[in-house]
MARBA-3410 file (N, C-alpha, C, O; in Angstrom, 1 decimal):
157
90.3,108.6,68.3,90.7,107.3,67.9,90.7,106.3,69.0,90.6,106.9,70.1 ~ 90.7,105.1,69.0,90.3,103.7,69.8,91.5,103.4,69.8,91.9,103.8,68.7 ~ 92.3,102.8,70.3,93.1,101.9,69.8,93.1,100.4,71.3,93.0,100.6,72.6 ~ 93.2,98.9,70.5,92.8,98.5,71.5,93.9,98.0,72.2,94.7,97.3,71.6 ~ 94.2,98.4,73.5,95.5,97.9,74.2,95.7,96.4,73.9,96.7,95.9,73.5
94.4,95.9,74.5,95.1,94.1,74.4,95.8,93.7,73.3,96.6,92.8,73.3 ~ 95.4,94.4,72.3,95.9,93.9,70.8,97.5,93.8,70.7,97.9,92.9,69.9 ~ 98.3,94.6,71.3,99.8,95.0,71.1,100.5,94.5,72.5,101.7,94.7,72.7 ~ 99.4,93.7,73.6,100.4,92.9,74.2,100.6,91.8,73.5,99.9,91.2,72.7 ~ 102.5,91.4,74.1,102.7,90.2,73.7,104.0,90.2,72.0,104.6,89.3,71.4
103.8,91.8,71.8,104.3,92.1,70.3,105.5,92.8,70.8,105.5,93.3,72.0 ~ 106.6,92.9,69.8,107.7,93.4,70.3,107.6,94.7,70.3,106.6,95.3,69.9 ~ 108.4,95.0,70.7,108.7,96.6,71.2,108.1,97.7,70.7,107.2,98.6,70.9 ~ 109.3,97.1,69.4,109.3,98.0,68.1,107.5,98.4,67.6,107.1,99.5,67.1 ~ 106.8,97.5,67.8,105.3,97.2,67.3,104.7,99.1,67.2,104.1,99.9,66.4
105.1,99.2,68.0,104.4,100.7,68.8,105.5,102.0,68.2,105.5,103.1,68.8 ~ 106.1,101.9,67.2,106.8,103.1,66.4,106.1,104.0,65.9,106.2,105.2,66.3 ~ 105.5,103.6,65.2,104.5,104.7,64.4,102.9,104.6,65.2,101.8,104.5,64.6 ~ 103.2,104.6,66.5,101.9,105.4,67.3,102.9,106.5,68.2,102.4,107.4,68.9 ~ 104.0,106.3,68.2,104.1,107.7,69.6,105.7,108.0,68.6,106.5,107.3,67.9
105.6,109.9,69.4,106.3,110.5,68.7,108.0,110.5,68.7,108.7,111.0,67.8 ~ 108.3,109.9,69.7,110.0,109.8,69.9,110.0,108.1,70.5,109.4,107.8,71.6 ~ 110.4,107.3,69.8,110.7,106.0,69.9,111.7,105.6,70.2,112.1,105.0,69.2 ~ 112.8,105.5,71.4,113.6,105.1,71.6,113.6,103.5,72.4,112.9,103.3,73.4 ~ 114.5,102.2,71.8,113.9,101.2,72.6,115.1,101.3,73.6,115.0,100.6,74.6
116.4,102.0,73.5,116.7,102.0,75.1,116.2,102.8,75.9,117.0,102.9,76.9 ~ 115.3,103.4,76.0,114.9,103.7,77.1,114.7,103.3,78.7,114.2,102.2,79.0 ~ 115.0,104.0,79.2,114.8,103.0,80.6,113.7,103.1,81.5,113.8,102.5,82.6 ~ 112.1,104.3,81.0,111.3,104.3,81.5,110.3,104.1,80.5,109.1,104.0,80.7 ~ 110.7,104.0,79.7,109.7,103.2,78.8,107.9,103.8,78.1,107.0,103.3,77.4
108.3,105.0,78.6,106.7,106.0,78.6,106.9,106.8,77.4,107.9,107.6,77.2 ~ 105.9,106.7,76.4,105.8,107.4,75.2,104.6,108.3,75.3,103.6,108.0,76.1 ~ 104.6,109.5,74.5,104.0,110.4,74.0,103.6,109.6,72.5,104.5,109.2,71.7 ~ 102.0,109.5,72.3,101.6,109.4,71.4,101.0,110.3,70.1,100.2,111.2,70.1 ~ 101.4,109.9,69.3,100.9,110.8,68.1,99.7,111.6,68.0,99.6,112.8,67.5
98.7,110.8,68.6,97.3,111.0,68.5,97.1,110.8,69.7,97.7,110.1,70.5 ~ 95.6,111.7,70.0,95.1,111.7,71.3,94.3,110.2,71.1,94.1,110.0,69.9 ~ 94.0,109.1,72.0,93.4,108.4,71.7,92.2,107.9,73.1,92.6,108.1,74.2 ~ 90.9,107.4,72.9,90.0,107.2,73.6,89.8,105.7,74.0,89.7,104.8,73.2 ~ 89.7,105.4,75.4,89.4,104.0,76.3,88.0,104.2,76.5,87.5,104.0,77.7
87.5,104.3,75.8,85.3,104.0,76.5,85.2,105.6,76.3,84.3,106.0,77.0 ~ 85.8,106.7,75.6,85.4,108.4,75.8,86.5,109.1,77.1,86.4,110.2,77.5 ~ 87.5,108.1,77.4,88.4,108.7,78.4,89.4,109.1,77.5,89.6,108.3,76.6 ~ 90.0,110.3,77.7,90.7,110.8,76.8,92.5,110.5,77.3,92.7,110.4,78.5 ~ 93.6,110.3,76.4,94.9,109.7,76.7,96.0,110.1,75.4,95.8,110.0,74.2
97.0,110.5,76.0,98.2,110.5,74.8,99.2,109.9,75.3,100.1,109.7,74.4 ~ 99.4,109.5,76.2,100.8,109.3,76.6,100.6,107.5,77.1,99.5,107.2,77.6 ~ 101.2,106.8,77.0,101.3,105.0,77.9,103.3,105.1,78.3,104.4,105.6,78.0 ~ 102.5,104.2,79.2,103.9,103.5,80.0,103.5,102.2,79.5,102.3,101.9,79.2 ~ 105.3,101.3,79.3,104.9,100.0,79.0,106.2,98.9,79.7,107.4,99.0,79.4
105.8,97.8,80.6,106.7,97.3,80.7,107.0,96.1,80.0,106.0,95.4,79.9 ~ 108.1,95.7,79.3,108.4,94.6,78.7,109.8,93.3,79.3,110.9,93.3,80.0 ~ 109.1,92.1,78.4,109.7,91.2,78.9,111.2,91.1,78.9,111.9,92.1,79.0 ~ 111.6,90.3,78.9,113.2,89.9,78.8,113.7,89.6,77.6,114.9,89.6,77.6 ~ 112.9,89.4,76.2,113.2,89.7,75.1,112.1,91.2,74.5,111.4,91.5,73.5
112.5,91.6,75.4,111.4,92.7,74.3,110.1,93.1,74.3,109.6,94.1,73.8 ~ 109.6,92.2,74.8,108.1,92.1,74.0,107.2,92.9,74.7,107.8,93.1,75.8 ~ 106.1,93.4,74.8,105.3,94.1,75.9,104.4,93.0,76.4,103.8,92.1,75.9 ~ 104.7,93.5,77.6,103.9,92.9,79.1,102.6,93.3,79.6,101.7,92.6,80.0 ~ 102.9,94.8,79.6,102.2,95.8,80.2,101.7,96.4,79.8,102.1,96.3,78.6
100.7,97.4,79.8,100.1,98.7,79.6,99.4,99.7,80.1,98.2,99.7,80.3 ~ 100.2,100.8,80.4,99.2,101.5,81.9,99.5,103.2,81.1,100.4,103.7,80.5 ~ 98.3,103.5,81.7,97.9,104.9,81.1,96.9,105.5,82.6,95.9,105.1,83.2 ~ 97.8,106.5,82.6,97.2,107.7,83.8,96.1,108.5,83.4,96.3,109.2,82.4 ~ 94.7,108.5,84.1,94.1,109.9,84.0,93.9,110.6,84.5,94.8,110.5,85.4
93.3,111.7,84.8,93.4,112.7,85.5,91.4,113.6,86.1,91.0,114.8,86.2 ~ 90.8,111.7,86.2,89.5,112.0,87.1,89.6,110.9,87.2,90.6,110.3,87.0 ~ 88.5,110.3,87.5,87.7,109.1,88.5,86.8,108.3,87.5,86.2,108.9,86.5 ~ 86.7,107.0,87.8,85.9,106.0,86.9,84.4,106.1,87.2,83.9,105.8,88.2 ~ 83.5,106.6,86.0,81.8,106.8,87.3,81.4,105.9,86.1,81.9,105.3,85.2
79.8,105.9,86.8,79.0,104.6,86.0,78.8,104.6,84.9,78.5,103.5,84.5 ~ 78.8,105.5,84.0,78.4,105.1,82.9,79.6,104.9,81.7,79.4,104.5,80.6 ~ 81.1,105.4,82.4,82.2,104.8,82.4,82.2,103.1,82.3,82.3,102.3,81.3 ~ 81.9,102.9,83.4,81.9,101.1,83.8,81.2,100.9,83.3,81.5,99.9,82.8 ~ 79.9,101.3,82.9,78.9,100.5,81.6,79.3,100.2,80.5,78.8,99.1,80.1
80.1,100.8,79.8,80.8,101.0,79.1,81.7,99.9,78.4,81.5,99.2,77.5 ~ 82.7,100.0,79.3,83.3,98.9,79.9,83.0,97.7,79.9,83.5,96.8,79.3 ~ 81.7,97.7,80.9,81.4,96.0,80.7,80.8,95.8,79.7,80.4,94.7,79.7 ~ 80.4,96.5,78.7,79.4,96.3,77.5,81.0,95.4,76.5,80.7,94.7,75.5 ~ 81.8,95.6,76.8,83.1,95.4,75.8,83.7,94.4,76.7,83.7,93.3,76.1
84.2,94.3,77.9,84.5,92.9,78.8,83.7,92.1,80.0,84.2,91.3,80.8 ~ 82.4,92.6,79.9,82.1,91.8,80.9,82.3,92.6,82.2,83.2,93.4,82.5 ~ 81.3,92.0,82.8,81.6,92.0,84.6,82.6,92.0,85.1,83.4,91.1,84.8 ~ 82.8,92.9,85.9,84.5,92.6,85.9,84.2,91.5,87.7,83.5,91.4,88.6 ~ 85.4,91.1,87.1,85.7,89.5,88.5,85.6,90.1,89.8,84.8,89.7,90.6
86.5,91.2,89.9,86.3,91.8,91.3,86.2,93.2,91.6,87.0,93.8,90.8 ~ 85.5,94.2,92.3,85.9,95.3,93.0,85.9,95.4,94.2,85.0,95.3,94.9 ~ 87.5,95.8,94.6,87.6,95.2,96.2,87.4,97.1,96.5,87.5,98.0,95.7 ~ 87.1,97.3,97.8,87.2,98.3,98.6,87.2,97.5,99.7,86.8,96.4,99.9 ~ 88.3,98.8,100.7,89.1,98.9,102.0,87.6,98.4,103.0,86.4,98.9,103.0
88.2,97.3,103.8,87.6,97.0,104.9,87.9,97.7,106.1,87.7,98.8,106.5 ~ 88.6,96.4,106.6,89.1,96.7,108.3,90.7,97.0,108.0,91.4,96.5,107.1 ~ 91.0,97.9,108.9,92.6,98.7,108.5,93.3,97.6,109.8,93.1,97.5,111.0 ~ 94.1,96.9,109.0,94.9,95.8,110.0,96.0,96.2,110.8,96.1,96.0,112.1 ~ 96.7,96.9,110.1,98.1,97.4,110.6,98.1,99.1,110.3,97.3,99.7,109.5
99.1,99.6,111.2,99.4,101.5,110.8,100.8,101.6,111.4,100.9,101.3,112.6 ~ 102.0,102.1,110.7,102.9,102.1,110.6,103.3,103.5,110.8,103.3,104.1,109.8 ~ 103.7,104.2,111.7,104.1,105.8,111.6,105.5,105.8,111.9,105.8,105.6,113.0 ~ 106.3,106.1,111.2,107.9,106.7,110.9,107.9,107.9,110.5,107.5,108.4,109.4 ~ 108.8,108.7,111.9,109.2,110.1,111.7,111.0,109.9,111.4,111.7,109.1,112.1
111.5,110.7,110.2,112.9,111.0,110.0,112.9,112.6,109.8,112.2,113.4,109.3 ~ 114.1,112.7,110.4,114.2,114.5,110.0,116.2,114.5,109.9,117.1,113.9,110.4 ~ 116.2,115.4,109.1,117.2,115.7,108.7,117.9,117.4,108.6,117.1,118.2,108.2 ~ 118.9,117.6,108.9,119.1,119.2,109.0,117.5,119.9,108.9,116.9,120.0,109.9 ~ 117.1,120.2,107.7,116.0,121.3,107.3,115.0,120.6,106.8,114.2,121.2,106.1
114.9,119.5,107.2,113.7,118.5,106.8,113.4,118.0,107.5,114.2,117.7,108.3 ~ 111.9,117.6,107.8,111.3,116.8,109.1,110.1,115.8,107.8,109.7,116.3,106.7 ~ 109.9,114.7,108.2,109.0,113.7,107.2,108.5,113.2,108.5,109.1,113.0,109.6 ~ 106.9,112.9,108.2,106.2,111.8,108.9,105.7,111.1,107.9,105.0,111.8,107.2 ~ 105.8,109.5,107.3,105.0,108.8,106.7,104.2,107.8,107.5,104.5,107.3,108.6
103.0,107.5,106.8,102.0,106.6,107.7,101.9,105.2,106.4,101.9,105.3,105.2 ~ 101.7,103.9,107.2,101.5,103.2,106.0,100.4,102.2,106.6,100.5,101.7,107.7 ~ 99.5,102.0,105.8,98.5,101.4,106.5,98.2,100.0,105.4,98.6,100.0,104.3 ~ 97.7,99.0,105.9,97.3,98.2,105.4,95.6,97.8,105.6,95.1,98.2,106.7 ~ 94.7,97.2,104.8,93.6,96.9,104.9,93.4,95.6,104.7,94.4,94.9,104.3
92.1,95.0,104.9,91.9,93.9,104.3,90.6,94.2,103.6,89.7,94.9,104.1 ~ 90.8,93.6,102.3,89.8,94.2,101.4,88.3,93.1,101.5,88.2,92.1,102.2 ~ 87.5,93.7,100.6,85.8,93.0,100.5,85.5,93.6,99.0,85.8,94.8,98.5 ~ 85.0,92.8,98.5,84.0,93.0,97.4,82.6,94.0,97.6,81.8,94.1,98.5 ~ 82.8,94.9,96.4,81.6,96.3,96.6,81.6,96.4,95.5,81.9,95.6,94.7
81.0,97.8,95.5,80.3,98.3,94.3,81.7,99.6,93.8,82.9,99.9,94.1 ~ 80.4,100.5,92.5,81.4,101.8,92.6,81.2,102.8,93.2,82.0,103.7,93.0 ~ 80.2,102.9,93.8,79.3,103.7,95.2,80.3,103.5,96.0,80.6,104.6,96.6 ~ 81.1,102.4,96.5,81.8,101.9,97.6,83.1,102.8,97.6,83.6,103.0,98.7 ~ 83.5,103.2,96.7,84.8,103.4,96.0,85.7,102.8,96.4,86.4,103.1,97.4
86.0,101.6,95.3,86.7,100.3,94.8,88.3,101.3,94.9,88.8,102.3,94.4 ~ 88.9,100.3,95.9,90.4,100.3,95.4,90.9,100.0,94.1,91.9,100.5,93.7 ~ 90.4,99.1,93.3,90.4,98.6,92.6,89.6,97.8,91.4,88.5,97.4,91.9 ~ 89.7,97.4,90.0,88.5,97.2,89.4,89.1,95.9,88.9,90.4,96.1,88.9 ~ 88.9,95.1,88.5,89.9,93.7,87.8,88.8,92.8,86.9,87.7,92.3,87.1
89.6,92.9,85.9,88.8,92.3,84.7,89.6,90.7,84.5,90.7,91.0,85.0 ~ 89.7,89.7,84.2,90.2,88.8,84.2,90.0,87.8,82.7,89.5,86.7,82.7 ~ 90.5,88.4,81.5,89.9,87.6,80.6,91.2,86.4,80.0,92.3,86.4,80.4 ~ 90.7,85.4,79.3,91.4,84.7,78.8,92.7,85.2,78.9,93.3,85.1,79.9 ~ 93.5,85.9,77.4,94.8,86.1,77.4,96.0,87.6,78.0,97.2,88.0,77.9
94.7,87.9,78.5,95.2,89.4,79.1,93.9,89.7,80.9,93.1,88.9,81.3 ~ 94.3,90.8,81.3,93.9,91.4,82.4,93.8,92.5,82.3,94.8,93.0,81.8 ~ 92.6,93.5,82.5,92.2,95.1,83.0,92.2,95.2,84.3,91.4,94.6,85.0 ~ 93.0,95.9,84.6,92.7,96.5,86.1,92.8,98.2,86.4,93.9,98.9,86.2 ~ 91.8,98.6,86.7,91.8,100.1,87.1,92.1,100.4,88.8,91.4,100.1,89.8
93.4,101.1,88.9,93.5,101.5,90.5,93.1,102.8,90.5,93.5,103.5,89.6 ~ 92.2,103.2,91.4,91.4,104.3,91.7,92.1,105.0,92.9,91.9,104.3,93.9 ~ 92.7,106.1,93.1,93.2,107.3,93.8,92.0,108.3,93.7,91.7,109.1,92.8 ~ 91.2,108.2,95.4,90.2,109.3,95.2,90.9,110.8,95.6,90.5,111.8,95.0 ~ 91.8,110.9,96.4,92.2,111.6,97.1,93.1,112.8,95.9,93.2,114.0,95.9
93.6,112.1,95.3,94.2,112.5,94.0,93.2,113.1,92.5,93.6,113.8,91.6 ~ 92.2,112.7,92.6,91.1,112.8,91.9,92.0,112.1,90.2,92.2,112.7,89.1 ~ 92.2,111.0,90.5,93.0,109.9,88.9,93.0,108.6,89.3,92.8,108.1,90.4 ~ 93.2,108.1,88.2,93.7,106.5,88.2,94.3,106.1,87.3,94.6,107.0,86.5 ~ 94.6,104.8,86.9,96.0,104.0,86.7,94.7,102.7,86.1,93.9,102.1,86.8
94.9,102.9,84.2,94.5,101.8,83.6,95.8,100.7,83.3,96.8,101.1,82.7 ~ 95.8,99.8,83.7,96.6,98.6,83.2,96.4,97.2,82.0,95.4,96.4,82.0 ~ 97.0,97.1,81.6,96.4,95.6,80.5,98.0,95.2,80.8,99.0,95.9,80.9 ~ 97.8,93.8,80.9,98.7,92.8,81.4,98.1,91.3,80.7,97.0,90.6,80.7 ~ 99.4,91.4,80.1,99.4,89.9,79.4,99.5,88.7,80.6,100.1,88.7,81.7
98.9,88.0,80.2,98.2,86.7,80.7,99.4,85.7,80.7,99.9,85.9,79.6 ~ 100.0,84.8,81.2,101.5,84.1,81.6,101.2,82.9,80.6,102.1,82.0,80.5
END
């Protein structure tokens, strides 16, 4: 099944009952299990996260996979939105932050880096993919290292 995200931003909560199986609107993480498996371009998904506004309404829409966006993916894609506005990949790494904490039986090193990004391809491998349409936004964050990414639809202000 298809279903199209942009369609149900903007709609209250409740909109989304009879697509996923346990409907609670207090929830405080907001992530449903859906009825049906459902397909973004042949990517397969059951489950969304959704964040919403201050009355309710949905904002957001992000759905996890568990591979990488390749070309005939993105063909796909732009056959239904267009060129997308940007794909930035990592340039020049500006900053590197290393903090060590250890505690009794634990020792942590985190590293945090910053880049400044450039426009590429998907050869380049895009931090990111950003679609920019009239009343909503697509953006794909791509985790290679993880081998997944992070689809988003975001209502438009």
């Amino acid at each position: 099944m298809n279903l199209k995200l942009e369609t149900i931003l903007g709609k209250p909560l409740e909109y989304i009952k009879e697509l996923v199986l346990d409907f609670e609107n207090d929830k405080v993480s907001k992530t449903f299990k859906l009825r049906f498996e459902y397909h973004f371009f042949g990517m397969i998904y059951n489950q969304i996260s959704i964040d919403v506004t201050d009355d309710n309404r949905i904002k957001s829409v992000y759905i996890n996979f568990q591979r990488l966006l390749n070309q005939p993916d993105l063909n796909n894609i732009i056959s239904q939105y267009g060129v997308p506005n940007h794909m930035k990949v990592k340039d020049i790494l500006l900053t590197e932050d290393i903090s060590n904490s250890s505690e009794a039986n634990f020792k942590q090193q985190t590293t945090k880096r910053t880049y400044s990004l450039k426009e590429g391809s998907l050869d380049d491998k895009p931090t990111f993919i950003l679609w920019n349409q009239e009343t909503f936004s697509l953006k794909f964050m791509l985790y290679y290292k993880q081998n997944g990414m992070q689809l988003m639809f975001n209502k438009n202000d």
